[in-house]
N, C-alpha and C positions, 0 to 999 in steps of 0.2 A: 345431642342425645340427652335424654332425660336422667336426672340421676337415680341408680339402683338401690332398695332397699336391701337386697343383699349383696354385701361384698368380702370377697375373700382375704382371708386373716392369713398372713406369714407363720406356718405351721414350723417351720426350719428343718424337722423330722420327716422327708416322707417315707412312707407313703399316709400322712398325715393331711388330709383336707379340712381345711377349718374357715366358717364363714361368720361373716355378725347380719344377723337381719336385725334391722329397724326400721317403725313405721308397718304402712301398707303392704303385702307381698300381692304381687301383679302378674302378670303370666310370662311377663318378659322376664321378669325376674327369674321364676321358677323355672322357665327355658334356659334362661342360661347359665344358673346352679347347672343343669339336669346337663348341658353339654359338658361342662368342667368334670362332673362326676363321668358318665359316656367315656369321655378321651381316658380317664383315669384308669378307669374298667378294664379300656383295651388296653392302657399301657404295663398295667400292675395285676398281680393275680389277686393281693388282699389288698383294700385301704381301711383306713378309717379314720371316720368323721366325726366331728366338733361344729355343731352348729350354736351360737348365742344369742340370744334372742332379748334386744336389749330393749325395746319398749313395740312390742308389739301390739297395733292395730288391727289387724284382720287380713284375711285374707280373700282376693277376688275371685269370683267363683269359676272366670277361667285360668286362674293358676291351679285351682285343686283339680283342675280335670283337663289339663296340657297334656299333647301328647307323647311327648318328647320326654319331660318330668315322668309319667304311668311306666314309659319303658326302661328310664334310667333303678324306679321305684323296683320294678319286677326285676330286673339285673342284681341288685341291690343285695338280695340275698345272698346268691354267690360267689362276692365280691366285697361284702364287709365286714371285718372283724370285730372294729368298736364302733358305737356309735353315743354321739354323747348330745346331750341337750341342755342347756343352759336357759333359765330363766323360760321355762316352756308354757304356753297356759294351758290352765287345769284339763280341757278335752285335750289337748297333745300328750299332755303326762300321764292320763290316765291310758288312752293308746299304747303310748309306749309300754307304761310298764305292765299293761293288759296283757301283750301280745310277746312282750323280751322275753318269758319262759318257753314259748312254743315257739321260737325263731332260732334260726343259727345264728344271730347277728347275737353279742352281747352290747343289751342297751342301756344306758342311763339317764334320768335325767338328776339335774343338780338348780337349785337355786342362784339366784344371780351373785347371791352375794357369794354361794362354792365354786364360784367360776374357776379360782387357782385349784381344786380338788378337781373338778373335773379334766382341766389341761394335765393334770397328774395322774390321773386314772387311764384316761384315753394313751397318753405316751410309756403306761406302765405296759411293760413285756410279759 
């Protein structure tokens, strides 16, 4: 099996999911973030997520449009509390915080180098 550009970071807190993408994101990738969040959904009424994004390359144009990832996305709102971003590029940050006022989801992102701020925000009560 091909190595993942995203893989899951030991949160220790859950219902904390926390991932590091680096490199390319691919569809297999984004499928299987989207199953890990999926199983979380059903198993927990809130989570929230920490995703890091440590040198990112782009993304393949079928991971932005997987179908598995669209359903977990549309779930997404009734099911996340925090949602945190680390080291985001500039079209994701500006997403995020375009849209975090009109969302149930409370979003942030943080630069790479606030990565310990954002691990602290996301596990603050």
């Amino acid at each position: 099996m091909a190595s993942r550009s995203i893989r899951a970071i030991p949160a220790a807190l859950p219902p904390l999911y926390a991932f590091e993408a680096d490199g390319r994101i691919t569809a297999p990738d984004v499928e299987w973030m989207a199953g890990v969040l999926q199983a979380a959904f059903e198993a927990q009424e809130t989570v929230d997520i920490l995703i890091v994004m440590r040198d990112y390359q782009g993304l393949d144009i079928g991971a932005a449009f997987d179908p598995k990832a669209l359903r977990a996305q549309a779930r997404a709102a009734s099911h996340v509390g925090k949602y945190a971003v680390v080291g985001a590029p500039d079209w994701a940050e500006t997403m995020i915080n375009l849209f975090s006022p009109v969302s149930p989801v409370e979003a942030r992102t943080f630069d790479l180098e606030d990565e310990a701020a954002a691990w602290d925000w996301v596990r603050a009560a």
